[in-house]
C-alpha positions as CSV (number, residue, x, y, z in Angstrom):
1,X,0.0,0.0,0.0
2,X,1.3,3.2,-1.1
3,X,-0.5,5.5,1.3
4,X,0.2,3.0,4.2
5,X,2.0,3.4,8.0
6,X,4.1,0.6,8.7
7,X,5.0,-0.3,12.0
8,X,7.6,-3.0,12.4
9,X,8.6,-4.5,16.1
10,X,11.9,-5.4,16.3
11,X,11.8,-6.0,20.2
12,X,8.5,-6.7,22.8
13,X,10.2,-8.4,25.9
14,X,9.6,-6.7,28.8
15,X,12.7,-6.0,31.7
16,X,15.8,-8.0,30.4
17,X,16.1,-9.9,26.9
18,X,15.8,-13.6,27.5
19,X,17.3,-16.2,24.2
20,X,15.6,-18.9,25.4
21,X,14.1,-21.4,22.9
22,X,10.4,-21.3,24.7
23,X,10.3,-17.2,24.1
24,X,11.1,-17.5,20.2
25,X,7.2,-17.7,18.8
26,X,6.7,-14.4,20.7
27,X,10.3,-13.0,20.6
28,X,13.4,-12.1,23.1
29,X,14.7,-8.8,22.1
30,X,13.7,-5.8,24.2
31,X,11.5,-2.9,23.0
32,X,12.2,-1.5,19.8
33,X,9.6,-0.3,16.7
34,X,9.9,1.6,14.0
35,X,7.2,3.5,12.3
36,X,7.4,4.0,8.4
37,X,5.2,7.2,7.2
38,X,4.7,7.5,3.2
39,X,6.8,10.1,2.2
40,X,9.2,10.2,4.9
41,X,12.6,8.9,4.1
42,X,13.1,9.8,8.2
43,X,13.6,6.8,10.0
44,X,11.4,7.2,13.6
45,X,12.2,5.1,15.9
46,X,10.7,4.6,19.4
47,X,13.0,3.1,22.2
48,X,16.2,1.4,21.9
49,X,15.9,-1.7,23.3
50,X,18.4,-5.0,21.8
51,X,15.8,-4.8,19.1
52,X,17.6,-2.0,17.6
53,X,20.8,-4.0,16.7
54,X,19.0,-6.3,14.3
55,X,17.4,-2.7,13.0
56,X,20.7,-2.0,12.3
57,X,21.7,-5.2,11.1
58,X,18.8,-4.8,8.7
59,X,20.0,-1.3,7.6
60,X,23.3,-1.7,7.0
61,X,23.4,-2.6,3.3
62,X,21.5,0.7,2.4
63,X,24.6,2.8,0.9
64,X,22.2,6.2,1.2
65,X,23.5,8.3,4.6
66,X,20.3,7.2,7.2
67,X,18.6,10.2,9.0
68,X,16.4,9.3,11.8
69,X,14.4,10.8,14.9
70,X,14.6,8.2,18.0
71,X,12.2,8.7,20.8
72,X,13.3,7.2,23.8
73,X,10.3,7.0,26.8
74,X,12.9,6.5,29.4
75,X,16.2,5.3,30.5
76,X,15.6,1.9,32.1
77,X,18.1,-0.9,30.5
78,X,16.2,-2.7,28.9
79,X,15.0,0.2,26.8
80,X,18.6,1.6,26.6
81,X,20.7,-1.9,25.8
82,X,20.7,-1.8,21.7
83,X,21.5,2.1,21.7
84,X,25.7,1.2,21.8
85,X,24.9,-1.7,19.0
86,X,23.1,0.5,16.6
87,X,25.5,0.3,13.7
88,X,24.4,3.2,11.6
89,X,25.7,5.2,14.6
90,X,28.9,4.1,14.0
91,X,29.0,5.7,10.1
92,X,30.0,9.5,9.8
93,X,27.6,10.0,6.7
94,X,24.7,9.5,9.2
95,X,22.2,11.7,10.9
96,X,20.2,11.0,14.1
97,X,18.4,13.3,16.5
98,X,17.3,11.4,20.3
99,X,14.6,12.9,22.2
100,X,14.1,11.9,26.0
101,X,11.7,13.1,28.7
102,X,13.4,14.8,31.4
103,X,15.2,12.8,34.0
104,X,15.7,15.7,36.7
105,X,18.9,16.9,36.4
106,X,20.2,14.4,34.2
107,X,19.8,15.3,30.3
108,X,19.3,13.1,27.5
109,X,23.6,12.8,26.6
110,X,24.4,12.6,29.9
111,X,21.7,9.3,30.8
112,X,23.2,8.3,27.2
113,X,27.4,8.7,28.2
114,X,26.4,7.5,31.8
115,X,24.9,4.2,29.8
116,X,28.2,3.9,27.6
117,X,30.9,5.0,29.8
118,X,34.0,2.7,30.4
119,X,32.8,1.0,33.8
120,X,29.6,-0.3,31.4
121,X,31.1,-0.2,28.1
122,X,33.8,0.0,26.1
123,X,32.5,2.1,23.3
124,X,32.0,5.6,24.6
125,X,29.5,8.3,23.0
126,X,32.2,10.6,21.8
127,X,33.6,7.4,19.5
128,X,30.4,7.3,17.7
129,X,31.4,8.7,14.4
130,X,27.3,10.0,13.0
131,X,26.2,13.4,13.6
132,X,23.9,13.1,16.7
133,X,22.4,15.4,19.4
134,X,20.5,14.6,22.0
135,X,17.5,16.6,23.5
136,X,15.3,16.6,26.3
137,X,11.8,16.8,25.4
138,X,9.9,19.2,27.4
139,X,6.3,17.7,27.6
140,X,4.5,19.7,24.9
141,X,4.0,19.2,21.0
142,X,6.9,18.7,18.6
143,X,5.7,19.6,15.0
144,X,8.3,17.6,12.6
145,X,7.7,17.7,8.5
146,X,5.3,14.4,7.8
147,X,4.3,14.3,11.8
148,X,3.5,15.8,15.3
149,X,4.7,13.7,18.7
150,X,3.7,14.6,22.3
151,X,3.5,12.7,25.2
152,X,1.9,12.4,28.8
153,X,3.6,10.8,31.7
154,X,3.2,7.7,32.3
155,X,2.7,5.9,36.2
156,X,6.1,4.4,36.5
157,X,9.0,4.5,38.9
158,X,11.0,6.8,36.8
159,X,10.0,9.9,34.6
160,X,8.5,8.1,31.6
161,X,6.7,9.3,28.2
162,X,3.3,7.8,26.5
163,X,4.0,9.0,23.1
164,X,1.5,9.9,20.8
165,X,2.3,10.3,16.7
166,X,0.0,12.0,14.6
167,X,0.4,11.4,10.4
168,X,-1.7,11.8,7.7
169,X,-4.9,11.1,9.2
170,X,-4.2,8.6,11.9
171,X,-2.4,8.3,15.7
172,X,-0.5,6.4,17.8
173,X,-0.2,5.7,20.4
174,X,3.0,4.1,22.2
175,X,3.5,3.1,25.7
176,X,5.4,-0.1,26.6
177,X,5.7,1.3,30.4
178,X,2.6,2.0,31.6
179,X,0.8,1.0,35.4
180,X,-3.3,1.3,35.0
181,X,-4.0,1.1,38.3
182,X,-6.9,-1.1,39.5
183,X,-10.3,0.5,40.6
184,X,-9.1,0.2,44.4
185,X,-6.2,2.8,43.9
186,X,-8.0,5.6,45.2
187,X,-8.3,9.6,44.1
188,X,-5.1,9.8,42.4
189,X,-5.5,6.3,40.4
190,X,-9.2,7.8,39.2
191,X,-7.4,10.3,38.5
192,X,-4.9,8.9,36.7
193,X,-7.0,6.6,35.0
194,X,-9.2,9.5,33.2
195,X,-6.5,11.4,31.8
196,X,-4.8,9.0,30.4
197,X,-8.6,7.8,29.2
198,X,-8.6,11.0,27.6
199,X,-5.1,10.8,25.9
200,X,-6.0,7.4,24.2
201,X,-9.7,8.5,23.3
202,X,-10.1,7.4,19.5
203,X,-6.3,6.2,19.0
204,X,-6.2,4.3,15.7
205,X,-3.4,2.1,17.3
206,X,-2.4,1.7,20.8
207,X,1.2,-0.6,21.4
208,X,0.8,-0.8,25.3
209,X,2.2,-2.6,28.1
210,X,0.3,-5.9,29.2
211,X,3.5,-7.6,31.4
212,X,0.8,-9.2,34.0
213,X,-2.2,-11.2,34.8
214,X,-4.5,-9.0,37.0
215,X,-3.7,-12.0,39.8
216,X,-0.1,-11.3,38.9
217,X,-0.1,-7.6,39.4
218,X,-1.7,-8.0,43.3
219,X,1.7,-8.8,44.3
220,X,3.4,-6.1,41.8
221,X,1.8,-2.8,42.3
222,X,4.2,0.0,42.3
223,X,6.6,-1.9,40.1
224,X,5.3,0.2,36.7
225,X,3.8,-2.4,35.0
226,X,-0.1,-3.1,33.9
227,X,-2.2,-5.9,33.6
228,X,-3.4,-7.3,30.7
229,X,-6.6,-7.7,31.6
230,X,-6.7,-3.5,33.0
231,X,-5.2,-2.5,29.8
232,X,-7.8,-3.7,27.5
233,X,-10.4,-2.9,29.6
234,X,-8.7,0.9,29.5
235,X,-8.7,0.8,25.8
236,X,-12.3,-0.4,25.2
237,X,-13.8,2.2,27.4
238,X,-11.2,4.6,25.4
239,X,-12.7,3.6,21.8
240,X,-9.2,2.3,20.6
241,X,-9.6,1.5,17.4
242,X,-6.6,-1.5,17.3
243,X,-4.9,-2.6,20.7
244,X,-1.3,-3.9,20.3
245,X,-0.2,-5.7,24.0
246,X,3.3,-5.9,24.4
247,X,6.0,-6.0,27.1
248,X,6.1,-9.4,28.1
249,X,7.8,-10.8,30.6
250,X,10.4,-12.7,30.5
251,X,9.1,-15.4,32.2
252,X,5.9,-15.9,30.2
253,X,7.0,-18.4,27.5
254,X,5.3,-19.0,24.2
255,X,2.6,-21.5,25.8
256,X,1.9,-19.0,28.0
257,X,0.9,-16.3,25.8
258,X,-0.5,-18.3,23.0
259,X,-3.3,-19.1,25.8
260,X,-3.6,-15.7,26.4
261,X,-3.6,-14.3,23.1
262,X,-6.5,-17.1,22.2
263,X,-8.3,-15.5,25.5
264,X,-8.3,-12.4,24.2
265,X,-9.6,-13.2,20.7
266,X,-12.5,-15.2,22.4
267,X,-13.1,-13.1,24.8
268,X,-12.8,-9.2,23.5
269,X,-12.4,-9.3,19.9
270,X,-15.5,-7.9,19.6
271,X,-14.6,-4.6,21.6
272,X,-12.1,-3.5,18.9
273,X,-11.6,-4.1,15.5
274,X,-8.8,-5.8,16.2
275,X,-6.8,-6.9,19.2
276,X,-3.7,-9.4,19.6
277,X,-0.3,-9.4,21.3
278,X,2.9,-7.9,19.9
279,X,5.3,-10.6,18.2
280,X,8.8,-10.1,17.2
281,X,8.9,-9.4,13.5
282,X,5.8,-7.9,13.1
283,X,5.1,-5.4,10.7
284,X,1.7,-3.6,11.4
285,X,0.2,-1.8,7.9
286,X,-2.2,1.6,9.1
287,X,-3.6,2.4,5.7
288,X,-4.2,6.1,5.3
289,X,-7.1,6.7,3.3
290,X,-10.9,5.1,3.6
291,X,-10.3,2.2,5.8
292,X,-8.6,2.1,8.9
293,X,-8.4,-1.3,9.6
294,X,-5.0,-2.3,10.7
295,X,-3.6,-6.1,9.1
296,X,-0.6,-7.7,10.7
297,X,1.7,-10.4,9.2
């Protein structure tokens, strides 16, 4: 489709990459996507997870410089891990602006050359040969050429972003961090709970976090992390359009959520038009004009 978004995931494992042979169906790699718009030539990249090496694995015969925007929602490991394995980074002819919420009084380089520094690393920032800057993003709304992106913050134990993109005529919305707070949280979880309502109201495609069972998260609550089953039930009463649950944990194998992704299928297909969990590999096709029906392959 000419006139299409394409979203590919090139990680969904939630907290630490795990090669084991019972998470391949699903995938290991940490969180990592990449959003194609027609017309761009931009790559836009969200998070940089170990799913961003085989992104730049993938990139590396393309002779043309590569010019991208990557929009990192905060600076936990497993969403940091690929940045120093990027190999486009690594090529002077390349261009690549990062964007992170702010982290107090630590800026976007800084969290960066903390993350690559010789006690961690021994690649430092200042050996990457591409023309980079880094940038905290206030929250607000960044206009770009083909796109907008803002953000709320999300409730997790560090400053975190919910991005939203806006292109042609659709949004997105992308949150792989994300605590819904049950109904027995109290004011500030109502609170919570309606803007973010608000924020989501008629996404087109929501990519959200869905690491636990509700019987799972009892025990979890504070740790930044939703439930699958308060997730959807936030989207529904949202009107998203398309619901994409990633972040898995590393301990759910592919058994695992196989049964869960035939649960939701059974159970709430009807609430969207359409819902499933986020595999490794993926590529998602938004079409931009008539229908907005999303197909995965």
């Amino acid at each position: 489709m000419e006139n299409a978004i394409k979203i590919i995931l090139w990680g969904v494992r939630g907290s630490t990459p795990c090669a084991n042979t019972e998470n391949m169906q699903y995938g290991g790699n940490t969180t990592c996507v990449q959003v194609e718009i027609p017309s761009q030539d931009e790559l836009l990249i969200f998070d940089c997870g170990t799913g961003l090496r085989n992104l730049g694995n993938a990139l590396e015969n393309d002779t043309d410089a590569a010019k991208g925007r990557i929009f990192i929602t905060h600076p936990h490991w497993d969403h940091l891990q690929g940045f120093p394995f990027f190999k486009p980074f690594y090529d002077h002819k390349n261009w690549f602006r990062i964007y992170l919420p702010p982290q107090g009084e630590m800026g976007c380089r800084e969290i960066l050359q903390g993350h690559m520094s010789k006690t961690f690393f021994p690649v430092s920032m200042d050996m990457l040969q591409a023309d980079i800057d880094c940038e905290n993003f206030e929250n607000g709304k960044k206009v770009f050429e083909h796109y907008t992106m803002e953000y709320m913050w999300a409730n997790h134990t560090v400053p975190t972003a919910i991005f939203k993109l806006r292109t042609q005529d659709k949004s997105i919305v992308f949150a792989p961090d994300n605590e819904i707070p049950d109904e027995k949280g109290g004011r500030s979880a109502d609170e919570f709970n309606s803007k973010l309502c608000d924020f989501l109201e008629g996404v087109d495609l929501l990519v959200h976090d869905a690491q636990y069972s509700k019987k799972q998260y009892q025990s979890k609550k504070g740790w930044g992390h939703s439930a699958w089953e308060l997730t959807v039930d936030m989207a529904a009463r949202a009107g998203v359009k398309q619901l994409c649950l990633t972040h898995h944990d590393p301990d759910n194998s592919d058994g695992v959520l196989a049964r869960l992704e035939h649960t939701l299928m059974k159970e709430h297909a009807d609430k969207f038009e359409k819902i499933w969990l986020a595999k490794e590999g993926q590529e998602i096709t938004l079409p931009c004009i008539k229908s907005d029906k999303v197909s995965v392959q």
